[in-house]
Each structure stands twice: as C-alpha cells, then as structure tokens.
Backbone as a chain_set.jsonl record, in Angstrom:
{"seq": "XXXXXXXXXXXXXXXXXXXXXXXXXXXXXXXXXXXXXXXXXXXXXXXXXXXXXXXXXXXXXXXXXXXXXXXXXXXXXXXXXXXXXXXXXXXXXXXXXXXXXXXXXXXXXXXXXXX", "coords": {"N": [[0.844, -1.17, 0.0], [0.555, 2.32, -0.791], [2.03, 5.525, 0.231], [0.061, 7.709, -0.181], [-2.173, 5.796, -0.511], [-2.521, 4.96, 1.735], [-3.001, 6.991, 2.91], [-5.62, 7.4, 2.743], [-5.899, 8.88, 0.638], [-6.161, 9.874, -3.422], [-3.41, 9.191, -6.008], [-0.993, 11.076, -6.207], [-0.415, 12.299, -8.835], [-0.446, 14.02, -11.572], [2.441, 16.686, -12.006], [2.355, 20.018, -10.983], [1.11, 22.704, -12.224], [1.91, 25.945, -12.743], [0.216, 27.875, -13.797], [-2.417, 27.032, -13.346], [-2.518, 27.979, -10.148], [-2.988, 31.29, -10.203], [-2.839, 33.419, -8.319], [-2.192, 34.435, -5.031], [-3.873, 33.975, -3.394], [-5.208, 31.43, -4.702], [-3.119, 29.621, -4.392], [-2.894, 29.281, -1.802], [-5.282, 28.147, -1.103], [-5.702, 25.478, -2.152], [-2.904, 24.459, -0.69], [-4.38, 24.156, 2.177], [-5.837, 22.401, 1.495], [-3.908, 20.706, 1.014], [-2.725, 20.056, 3.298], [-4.65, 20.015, 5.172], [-5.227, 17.623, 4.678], [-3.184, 15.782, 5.485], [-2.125, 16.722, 7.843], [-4.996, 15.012, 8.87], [-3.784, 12.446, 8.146], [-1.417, 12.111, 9.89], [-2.264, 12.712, 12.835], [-3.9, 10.45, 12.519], [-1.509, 8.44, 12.883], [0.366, 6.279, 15.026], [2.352, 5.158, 17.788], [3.118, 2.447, 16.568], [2.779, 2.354, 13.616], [5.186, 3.573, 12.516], [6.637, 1.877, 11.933], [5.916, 0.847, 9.941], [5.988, -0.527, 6.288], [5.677, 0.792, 3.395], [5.075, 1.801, -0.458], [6.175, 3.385, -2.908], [6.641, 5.509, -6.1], [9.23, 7.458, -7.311], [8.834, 10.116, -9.785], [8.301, 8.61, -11.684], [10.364, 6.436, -11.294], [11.757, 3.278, -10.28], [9.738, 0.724, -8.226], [9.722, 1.797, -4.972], [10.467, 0.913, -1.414], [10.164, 1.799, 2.409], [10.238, 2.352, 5.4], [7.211, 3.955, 7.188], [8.466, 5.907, 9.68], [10.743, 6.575, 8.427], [10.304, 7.852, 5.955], [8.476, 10.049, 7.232], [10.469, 11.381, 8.414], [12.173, 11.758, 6.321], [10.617, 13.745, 5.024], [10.465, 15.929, 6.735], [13.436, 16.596, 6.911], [13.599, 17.472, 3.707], [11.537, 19.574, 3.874], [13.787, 21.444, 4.993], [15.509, 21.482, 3.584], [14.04, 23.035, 1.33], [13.071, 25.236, 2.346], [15.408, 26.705, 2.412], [16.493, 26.766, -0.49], [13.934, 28.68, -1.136], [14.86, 30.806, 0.778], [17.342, 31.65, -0.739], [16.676, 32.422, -3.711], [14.985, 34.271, -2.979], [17.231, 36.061, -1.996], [18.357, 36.519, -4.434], [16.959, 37.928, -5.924], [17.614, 39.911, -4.988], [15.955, 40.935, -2.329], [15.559, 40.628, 1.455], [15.445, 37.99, 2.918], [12.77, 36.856, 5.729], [13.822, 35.366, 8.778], [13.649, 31.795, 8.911], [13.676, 30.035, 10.491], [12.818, 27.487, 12.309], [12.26, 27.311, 15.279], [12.056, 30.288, 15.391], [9.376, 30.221, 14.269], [7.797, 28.76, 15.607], [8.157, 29.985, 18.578], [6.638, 32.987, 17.884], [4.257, 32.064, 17.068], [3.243, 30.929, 19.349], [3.254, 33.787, 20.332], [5.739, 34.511, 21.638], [9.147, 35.119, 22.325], [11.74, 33.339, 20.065], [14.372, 31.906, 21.817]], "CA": [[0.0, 0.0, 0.0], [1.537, 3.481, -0.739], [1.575, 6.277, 1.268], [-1.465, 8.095, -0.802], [-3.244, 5.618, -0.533], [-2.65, 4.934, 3.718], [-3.861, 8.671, 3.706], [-6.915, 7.395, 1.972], [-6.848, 10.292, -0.432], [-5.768, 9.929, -4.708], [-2.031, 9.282, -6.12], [0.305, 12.207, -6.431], [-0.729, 12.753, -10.255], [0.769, 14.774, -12.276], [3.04, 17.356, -11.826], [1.788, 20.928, -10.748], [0.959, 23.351, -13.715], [2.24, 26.942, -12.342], [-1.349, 28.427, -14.439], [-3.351, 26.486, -12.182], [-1.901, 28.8, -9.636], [-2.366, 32.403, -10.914], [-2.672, 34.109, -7.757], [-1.556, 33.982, -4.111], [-4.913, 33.01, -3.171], [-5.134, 29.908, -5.566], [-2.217, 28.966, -4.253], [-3.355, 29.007, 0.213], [-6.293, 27.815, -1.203], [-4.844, 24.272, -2.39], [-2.194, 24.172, 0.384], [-5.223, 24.295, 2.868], [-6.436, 21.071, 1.65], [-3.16, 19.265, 1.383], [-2.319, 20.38, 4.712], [-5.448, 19.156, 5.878], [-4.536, 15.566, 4.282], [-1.486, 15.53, 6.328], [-3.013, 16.827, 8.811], [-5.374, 14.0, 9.434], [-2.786, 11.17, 8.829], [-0.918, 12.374, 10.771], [-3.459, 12.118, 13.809], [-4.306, 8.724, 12.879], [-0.315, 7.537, 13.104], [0.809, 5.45, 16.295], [3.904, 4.54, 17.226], [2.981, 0.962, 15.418], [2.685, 2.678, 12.064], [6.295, 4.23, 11.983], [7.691, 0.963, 11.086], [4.914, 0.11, 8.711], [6.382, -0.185, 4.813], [4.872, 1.968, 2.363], [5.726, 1.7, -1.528], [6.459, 4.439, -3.338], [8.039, 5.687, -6.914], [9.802, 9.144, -7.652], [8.954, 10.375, -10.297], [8.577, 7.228, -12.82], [11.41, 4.86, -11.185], [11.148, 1.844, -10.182], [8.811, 0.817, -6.946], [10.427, 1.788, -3.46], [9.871, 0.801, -0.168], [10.204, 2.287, 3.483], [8.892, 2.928, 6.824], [6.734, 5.233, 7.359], [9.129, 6.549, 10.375], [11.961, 7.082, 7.29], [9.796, 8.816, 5.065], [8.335, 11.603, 7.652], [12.021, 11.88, 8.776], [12.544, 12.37, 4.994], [9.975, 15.127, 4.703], [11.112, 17.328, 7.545], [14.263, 17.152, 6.218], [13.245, 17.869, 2.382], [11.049, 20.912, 4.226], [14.622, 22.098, 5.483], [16.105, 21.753, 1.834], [13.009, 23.817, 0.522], [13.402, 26.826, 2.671], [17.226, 27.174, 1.818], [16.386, 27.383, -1.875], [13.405, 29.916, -0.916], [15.918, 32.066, 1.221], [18.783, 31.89, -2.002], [15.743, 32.764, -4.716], [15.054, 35.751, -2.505], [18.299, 36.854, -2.125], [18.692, 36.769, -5.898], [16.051, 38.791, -6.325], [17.407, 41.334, -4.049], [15.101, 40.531, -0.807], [16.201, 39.774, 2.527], [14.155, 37.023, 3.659], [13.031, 36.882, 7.319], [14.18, 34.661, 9.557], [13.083, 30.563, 8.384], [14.054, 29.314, 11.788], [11.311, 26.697, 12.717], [12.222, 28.401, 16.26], [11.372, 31.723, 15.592], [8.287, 29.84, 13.484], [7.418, 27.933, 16.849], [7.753, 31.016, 19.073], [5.492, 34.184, 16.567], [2.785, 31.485, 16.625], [3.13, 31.147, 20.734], [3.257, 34.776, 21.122], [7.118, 34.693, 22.546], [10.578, 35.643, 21.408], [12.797, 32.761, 20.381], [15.746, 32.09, 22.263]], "C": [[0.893, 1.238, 0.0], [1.332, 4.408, 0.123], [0.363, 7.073, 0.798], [-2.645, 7.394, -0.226], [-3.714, 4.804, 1.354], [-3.584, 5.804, 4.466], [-5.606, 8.189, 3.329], [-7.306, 8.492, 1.274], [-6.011, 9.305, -2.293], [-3.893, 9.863, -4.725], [-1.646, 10.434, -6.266], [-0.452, 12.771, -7.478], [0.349, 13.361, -10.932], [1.34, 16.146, -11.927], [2.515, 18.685, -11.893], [2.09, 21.707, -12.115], [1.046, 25.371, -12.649], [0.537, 27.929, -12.921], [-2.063, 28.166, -13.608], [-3.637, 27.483, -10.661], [-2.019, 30.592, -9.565], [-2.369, 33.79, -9.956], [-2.749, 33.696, -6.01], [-2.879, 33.151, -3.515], [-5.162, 32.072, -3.509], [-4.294, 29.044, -4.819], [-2.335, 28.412, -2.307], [-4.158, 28.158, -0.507], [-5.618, 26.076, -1.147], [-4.015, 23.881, -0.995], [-2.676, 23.717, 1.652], [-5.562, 22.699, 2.514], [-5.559, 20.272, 1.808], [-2.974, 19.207, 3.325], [-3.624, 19.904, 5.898], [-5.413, 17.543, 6.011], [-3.301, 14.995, 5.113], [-1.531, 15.281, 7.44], [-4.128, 15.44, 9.777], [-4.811, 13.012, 9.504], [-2.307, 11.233, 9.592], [-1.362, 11.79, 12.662], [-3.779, 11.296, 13.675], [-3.16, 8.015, 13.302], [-0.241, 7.503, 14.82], [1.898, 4.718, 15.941], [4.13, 3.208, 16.119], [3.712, 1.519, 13.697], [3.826, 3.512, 11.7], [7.544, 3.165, 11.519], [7.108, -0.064, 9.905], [5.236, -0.085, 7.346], [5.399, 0.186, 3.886], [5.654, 2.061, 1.524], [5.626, 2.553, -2.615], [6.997, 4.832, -4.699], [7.954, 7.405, -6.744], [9.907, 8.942, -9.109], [9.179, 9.381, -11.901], [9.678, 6.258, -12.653], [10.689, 4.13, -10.743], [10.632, 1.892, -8.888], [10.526, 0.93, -6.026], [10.507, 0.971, -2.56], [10.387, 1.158, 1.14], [9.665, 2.663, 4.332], [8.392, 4.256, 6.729], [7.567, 6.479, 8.356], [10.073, 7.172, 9.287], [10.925, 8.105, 6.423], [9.332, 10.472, 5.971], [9.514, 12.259, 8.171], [12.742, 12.956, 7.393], [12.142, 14.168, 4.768], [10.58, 16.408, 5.492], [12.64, 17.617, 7.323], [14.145, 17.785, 4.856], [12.799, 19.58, 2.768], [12.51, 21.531, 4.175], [14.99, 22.537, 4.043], [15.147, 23.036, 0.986], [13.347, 25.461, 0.847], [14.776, 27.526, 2.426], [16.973, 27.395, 0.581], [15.335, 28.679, -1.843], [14.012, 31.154, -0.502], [17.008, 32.146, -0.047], [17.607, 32.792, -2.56], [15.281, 34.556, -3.969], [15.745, 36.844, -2.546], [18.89, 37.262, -4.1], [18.126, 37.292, -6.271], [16.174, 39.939, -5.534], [16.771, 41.819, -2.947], [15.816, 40.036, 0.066], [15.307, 39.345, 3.065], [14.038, 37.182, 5.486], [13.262, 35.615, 7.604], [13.035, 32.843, 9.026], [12.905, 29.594, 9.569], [12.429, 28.182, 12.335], [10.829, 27.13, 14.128], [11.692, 29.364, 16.113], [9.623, 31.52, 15.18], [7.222, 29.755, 15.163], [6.92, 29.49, 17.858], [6.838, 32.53, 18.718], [4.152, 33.175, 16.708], [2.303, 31.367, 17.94], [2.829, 32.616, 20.968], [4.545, 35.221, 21.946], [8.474, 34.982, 21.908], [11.099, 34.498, 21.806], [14.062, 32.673, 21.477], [15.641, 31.76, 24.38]], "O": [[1.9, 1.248, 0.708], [0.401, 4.216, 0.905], [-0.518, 7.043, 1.657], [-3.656, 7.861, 0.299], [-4.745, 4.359, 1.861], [-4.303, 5.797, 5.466], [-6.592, 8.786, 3.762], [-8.418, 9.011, 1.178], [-5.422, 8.23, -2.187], [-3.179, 10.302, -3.823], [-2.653, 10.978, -6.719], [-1.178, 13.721, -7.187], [1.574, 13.255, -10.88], [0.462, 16.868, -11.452], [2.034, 18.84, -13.016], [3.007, 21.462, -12.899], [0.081, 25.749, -11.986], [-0.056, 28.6, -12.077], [-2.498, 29.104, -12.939], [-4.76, 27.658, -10.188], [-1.17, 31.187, -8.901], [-2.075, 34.908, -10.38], [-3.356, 32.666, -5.715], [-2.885, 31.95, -3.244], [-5.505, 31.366, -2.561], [-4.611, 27.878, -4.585], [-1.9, 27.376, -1.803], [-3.586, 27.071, -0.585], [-5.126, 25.613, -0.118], [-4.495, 23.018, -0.26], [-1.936, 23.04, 2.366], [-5.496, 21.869, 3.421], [-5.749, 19.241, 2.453], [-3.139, 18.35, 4.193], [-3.511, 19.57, 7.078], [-5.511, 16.691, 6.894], [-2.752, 13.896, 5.189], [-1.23, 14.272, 8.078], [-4.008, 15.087, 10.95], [-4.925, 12.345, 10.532], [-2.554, 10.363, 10.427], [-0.923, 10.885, 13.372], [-4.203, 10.804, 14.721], [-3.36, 7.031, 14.014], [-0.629, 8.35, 15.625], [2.343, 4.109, 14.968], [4.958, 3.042, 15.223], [4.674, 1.183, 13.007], [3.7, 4.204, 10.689], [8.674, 3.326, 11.057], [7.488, -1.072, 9.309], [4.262, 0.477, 6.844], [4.284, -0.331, 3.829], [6.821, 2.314, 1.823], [4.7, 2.242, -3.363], [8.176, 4.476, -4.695], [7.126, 8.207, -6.311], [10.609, 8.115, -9.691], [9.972, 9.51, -12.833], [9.985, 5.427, -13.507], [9.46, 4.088, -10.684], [10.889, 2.9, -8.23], [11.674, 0.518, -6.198], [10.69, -0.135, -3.069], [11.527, 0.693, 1.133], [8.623, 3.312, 4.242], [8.91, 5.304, 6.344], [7.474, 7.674, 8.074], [10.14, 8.401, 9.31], [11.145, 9.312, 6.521], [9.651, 11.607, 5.617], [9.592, 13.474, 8.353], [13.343, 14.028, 7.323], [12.773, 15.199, 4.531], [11.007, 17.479, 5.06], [13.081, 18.748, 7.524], [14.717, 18.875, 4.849], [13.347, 20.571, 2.285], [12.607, 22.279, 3.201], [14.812, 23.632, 3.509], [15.634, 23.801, 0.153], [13.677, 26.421, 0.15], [15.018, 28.725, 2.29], [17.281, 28.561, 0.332], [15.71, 29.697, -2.425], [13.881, 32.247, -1.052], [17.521, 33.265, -0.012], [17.452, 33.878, -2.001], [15.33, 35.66, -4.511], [15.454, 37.999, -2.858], [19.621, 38.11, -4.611], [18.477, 37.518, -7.429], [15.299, 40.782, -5.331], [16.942, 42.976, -2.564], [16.644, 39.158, -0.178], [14.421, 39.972, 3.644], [14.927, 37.511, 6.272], [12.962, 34.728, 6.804], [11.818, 32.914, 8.857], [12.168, 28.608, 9.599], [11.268, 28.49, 12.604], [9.647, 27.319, 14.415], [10.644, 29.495, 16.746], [8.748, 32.295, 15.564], [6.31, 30.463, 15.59], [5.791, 29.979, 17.896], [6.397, 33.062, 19.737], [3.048, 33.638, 16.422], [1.103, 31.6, 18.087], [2.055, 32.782, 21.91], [4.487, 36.121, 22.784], [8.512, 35.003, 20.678], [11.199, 34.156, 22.984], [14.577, 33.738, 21.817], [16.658, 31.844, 25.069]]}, "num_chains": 1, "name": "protein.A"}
C-alpha cells in the first residue's frame, strides 16, 4: 500500500501546472487542503505505524519501499532543503528574507521571542 493511498486520499498525479496557480490566493487555497490531508494522517499515526512499509516511486522509477518513520524523517528534512532554496531565490532577487528558523516559526505562533 503506498503512502497516498494509507492517507486514503488519490495518487500524487501529475506534476503541478504553475497556471493552475495564478494568484496567491489559488495557491493558500490548495495548500489548505493538502495540509489538511497531512493533517489528518498524521493524527491517525501510532507509534505501530512508523515501522509500517509503504511503496512508493519518484517520479517514474522503479517501486520503493520504506517505513513510514523514514519517510516523515525524509519530509522534515526535504522541508529544510526547501526553505534554503526559498531564502537563495530571494536573495537573488534582491530581498532579505526573514528569519526561516522553525524556532522563531514555533515562538510568533506562541506569542514569545525565540531564544
């Protein structure tokens, strides 16, 4: 069983179409639902289900397989990778990004100053 279909939602599909997209709203909008999808697996996982195998391809290779513990390990690292290319793309555009810190993230949403 893959991880899609663990969540009980649709495969991946195809690859996002930037049009689809055409304004910032379009774009929460969408994010809102995956983030809800996540969201509820999430809340269903128990420790059990972090050594569960789940089968996977990237991108048209060949089948995968890995625990579910490896894969959300994966993601929160991948997240990390994401915001480092967001902070570069900024800076190349002449922006100084604020602060990405999952800390400072953590504390602004508490109401408290990092640190």
């Amino acid at each position: 069983m893959g991880l899609a279909q663990s969540m009980r939602r649709p495969d991946r599909g195809s690859a996002l179409n930037p049009a689809d997209y055409p304004t910032v709203e379009s774009l929460l909008a969408t994010w809102s639902k995956v983030e809800k999808y996540v969201r509820e697996f999430l809340s269903k996982l128990r420790d059990r289900d972090l050594d569960r195998i789940v089968e996977f391809t990237l991108g048209g290779s060949a089948k995968r397989a890995m625990p579910v513990g490896e894969l959300l390990q994966h993601a929160a690292n991948h997240g990390a990778h994401h915001r480092g290319q967001v902070s570069l793309l900024l800076r190349l555009l002449g922006q100084e990004p604020e602060n990405f810190d999952l800390l400072v993230y953590f504390a602004e949403k508490r109401g408290t100053a990092a640190g």
